[in-house]
PyMOL commands that place a pseudoatom at each C-alpha (Angstrom):
pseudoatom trace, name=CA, resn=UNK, resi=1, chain=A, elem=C, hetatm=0, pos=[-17.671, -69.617, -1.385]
pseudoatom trace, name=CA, resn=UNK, resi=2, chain=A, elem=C, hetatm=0, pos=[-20.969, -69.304, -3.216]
pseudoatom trace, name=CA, resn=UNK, resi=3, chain=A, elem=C, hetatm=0, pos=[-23.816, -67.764, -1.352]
pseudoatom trace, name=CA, resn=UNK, resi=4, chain=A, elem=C, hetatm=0, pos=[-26.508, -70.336, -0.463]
pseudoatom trace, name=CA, resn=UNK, resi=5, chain=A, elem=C, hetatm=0, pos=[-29.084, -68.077, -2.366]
pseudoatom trace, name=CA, resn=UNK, resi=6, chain=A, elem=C, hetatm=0, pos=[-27.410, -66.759, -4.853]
pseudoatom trace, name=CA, resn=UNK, resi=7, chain=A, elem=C, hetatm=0, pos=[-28.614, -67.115, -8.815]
pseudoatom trace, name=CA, resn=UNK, resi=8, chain=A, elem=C, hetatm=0, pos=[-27.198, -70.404, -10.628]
pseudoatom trace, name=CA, resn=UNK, resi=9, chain=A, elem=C, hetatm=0, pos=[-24.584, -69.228, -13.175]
pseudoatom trace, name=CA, resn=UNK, resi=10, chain=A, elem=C, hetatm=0, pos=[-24.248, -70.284, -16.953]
pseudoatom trace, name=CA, resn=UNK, resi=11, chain=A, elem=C, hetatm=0, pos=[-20.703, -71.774, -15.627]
pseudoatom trace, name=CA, resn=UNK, resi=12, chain=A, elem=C, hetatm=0, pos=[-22.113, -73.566, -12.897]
pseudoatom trace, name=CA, resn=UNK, resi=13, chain=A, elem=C, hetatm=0, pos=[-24.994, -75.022, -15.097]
pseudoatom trace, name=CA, resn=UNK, resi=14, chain=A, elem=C, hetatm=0, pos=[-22.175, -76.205, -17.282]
pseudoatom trace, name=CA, resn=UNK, resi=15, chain=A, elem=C, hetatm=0, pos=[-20.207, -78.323, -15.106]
pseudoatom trace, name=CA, resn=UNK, resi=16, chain=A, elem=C, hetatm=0, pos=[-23.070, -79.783, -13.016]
pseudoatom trace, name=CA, resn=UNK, resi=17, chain=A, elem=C, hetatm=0, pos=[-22.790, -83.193, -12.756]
pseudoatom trace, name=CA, resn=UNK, resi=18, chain=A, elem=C, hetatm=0, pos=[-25.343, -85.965, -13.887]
pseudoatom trace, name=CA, resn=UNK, resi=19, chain=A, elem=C, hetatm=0, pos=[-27.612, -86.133, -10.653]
pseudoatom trace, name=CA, resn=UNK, resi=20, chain=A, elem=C, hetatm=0, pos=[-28.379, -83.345, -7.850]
pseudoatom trace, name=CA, resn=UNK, resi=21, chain=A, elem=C, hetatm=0, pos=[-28.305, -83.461, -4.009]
pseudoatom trace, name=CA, resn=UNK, resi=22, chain=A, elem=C, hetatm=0, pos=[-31.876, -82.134, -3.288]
pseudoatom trace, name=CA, resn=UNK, resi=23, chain=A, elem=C, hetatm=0, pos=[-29.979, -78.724, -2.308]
pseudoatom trace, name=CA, resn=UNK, resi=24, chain=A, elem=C, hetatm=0, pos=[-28.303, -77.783, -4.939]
pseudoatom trace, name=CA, resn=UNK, resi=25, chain=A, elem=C, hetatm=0, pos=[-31.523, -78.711, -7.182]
pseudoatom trace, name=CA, resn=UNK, resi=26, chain=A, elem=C, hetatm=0, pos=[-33.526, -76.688, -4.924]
pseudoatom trace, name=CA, resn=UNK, resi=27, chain=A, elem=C, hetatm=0, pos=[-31.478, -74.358, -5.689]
pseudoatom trace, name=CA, resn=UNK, resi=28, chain=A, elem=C, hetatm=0, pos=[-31.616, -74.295, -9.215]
pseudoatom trace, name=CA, resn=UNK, resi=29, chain=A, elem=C, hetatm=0, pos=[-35.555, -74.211, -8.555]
pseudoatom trace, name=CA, resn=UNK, resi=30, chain=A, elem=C, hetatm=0, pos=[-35.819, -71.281, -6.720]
pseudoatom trace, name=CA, resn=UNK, resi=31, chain=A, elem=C, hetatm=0, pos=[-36.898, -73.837, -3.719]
pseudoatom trace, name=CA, resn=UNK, resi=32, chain=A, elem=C, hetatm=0, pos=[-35.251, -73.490, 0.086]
pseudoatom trace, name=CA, resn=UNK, resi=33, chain=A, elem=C, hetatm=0, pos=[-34.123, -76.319, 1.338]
pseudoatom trace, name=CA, resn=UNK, resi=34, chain=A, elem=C, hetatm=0, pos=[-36.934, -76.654, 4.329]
pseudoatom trace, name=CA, resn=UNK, resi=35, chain=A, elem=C, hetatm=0, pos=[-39.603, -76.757, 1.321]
pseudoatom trace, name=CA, resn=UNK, resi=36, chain=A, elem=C, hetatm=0, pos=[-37.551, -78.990, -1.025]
pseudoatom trace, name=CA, resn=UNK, resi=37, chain=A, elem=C, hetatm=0, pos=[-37.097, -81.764, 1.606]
pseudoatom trace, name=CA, resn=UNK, resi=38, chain=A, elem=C, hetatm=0, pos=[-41.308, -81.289, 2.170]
pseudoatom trace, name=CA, resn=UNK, resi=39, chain=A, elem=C, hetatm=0, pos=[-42.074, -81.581, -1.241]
pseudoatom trace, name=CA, resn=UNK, resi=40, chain=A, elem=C, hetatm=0, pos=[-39.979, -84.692, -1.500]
pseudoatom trace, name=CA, resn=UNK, resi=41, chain=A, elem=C, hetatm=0, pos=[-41.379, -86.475, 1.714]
pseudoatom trace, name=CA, resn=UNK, resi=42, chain=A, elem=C, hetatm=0, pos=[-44.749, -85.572, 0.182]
pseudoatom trace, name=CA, resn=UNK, resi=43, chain=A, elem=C, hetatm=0, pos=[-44.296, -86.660, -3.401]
pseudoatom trace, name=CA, resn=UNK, resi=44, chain=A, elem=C, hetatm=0, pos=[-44.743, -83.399, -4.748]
pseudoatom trace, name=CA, resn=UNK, resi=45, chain=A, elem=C, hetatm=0, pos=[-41.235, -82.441, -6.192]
pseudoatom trace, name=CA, resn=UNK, resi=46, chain=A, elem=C, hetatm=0, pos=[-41.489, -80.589, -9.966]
pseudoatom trace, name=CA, resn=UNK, resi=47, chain=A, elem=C, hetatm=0, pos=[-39.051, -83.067, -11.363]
pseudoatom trace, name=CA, resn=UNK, resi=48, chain=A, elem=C, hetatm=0, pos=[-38.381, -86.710, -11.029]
pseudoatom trace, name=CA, resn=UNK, resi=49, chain=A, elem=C, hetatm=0, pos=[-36.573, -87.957, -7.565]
pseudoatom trace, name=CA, resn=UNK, resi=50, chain=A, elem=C, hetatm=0, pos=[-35.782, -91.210, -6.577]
pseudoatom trace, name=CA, resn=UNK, resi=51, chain=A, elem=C, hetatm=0, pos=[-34.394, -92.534, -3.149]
pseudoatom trace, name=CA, resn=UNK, resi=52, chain=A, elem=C, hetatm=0, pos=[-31.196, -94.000, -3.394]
pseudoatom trace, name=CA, resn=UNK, resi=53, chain=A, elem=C, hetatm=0, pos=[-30.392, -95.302, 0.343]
pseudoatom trace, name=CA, resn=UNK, resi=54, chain=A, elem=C, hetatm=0, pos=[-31.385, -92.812, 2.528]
pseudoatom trace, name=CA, resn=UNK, resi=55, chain=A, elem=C, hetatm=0, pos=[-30.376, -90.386, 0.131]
pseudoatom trace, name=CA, resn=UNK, resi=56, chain=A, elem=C, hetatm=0, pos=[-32.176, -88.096, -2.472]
pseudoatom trace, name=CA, resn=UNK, resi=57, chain=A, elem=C, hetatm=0, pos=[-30.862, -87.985, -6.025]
pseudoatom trace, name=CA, resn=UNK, resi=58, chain=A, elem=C, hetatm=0, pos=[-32.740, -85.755, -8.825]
pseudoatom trace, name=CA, resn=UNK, resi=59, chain=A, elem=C, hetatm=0, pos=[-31.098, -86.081, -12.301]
pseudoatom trace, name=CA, resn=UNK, resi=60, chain=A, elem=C, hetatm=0, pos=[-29.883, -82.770, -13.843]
pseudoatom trace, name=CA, resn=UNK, resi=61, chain=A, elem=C, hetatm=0, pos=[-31.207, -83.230, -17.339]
pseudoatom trace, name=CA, resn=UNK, resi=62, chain=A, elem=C, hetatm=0, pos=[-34.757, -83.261, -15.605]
pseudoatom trace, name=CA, resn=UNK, resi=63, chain=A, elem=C, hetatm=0, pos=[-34.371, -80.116, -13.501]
pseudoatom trace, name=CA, resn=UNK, resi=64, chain=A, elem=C, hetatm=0, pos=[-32.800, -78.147, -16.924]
pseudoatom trace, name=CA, resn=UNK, resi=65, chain=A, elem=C, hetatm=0, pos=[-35.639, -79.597, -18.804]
pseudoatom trace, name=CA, resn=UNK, resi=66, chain=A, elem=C, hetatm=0, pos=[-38.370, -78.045, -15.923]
pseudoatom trace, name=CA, resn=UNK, resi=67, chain=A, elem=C, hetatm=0, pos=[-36.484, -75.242, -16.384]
pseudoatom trace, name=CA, resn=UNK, resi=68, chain=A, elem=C, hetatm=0, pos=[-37.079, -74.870, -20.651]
pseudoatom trace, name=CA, resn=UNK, resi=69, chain=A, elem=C, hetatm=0, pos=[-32.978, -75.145, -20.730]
pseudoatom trace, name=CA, resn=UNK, resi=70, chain=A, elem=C, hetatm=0, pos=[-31.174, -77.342, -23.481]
pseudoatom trace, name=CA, resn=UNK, resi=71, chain=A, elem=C, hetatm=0, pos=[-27.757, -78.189, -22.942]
pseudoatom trace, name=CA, resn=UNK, resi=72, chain=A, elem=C, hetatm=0, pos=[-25.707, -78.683, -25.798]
pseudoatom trace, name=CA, resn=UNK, resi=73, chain=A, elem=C, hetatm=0, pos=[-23.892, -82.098, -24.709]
pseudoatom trace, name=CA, resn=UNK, resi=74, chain=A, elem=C, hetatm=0, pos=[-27.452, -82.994, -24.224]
pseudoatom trace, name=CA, resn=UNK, resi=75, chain=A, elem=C, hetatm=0, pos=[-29.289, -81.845, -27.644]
pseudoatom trace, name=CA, resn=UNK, resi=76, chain=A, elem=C, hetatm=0, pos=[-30.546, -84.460, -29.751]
pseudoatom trace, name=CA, resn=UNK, resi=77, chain=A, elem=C, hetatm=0, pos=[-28.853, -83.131, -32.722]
pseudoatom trace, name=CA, resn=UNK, resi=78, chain=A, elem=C, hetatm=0, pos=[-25.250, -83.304, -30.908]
pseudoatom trace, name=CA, resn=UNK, resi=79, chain=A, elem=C, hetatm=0, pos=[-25.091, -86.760, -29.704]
pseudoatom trace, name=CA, resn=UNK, resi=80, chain=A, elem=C, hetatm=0, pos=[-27.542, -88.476, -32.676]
pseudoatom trace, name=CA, resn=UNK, resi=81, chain=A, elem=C, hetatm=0, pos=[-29.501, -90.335, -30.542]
pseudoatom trace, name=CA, resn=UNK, resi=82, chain=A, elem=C, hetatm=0, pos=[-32.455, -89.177, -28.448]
pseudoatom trace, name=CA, resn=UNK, resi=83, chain=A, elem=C, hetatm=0, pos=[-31.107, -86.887, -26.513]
pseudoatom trace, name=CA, resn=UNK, resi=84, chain=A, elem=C, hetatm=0, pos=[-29.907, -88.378, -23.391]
pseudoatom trace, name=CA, resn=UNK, resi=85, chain=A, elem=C, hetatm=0, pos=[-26.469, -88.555, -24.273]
pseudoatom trace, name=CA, resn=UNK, resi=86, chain=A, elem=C, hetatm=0, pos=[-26.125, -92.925, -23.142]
pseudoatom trace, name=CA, resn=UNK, resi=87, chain=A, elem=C, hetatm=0, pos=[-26.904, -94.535, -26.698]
pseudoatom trace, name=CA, resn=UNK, resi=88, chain=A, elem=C, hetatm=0, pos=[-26.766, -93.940, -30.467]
pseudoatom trace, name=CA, resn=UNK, resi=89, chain=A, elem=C, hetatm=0, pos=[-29.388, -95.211, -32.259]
pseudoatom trace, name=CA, resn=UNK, resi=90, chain=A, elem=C, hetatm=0, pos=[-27.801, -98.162, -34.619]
pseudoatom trace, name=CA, resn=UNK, resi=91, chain=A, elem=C, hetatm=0, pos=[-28.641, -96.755, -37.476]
pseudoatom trace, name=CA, resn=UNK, resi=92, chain=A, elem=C, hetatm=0, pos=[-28.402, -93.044, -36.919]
pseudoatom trace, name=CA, resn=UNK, resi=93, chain=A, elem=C, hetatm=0, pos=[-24.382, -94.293, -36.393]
pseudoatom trace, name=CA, resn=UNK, resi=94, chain=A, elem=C, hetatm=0, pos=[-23.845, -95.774, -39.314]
pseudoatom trace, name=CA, resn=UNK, resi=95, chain=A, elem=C, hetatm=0, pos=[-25.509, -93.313, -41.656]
pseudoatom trace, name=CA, resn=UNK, resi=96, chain=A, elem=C, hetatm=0, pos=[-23.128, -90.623, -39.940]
pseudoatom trace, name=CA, resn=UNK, resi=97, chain=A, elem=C, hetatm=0, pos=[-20.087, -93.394, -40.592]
pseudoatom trace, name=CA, resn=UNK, resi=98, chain=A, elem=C, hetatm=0, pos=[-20.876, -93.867, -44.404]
pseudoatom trace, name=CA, resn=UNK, resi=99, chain=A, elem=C, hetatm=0, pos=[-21.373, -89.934, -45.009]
pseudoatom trace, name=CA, resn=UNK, resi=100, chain=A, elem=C, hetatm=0, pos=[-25.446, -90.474, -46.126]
pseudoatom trace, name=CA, resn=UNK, resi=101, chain=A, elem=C, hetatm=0, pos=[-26.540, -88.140, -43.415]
for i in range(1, 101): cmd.bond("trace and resi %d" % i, "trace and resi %d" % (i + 1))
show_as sticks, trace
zoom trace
């Protein structure tokens, strides 16, 4: 079990998953979980939330961004597109097909 306070790790920050429970993204922040919740409620979070239900949900690539980190299944250069890993630009695709690149 992981202490509730204890430093993200490079392994950790490599399997996270696509979106955050305010907690764990607190966590990553440096935030407790008392002052995450309040800056939330108040509108005031450092990186894009949205309310899904009742629920909180903070998307990972936001929270590395606030952070200055680049993941490499999320660099621009890696997936050819612009950098969110979803779509390929049509045309960046088929110069990488026909070798032009």
């Amino acid at each position: 079990m992981v202490k509730r306070d204890a430093p993200v790790t490079l392994a950790e920050v490599a399997s996270l998953p696509v979106v955050l429970g305010p907690v764990q993204a607190g966590r990553m922040l440096g935030l407790g979980r008392t002052t995450v919740y309040r800056l939330l409620r108040e509108e005031a979070f450092p990186v894009l939330a949205r309310r899904v239900g009742r629920s909180w949900v903070i998307p990972t690539a936001g929270v590395l961004a606030y952070l200055g980190l680049d993941t490499p299944a999320t660099s621009p250069t890696t997936t050819g597109g612009c950098g969110c890993g979803a779509r390929v630009n049509a045309e960046e695709k088929a110069r990488t097909v026909d070798g032009s690149t």
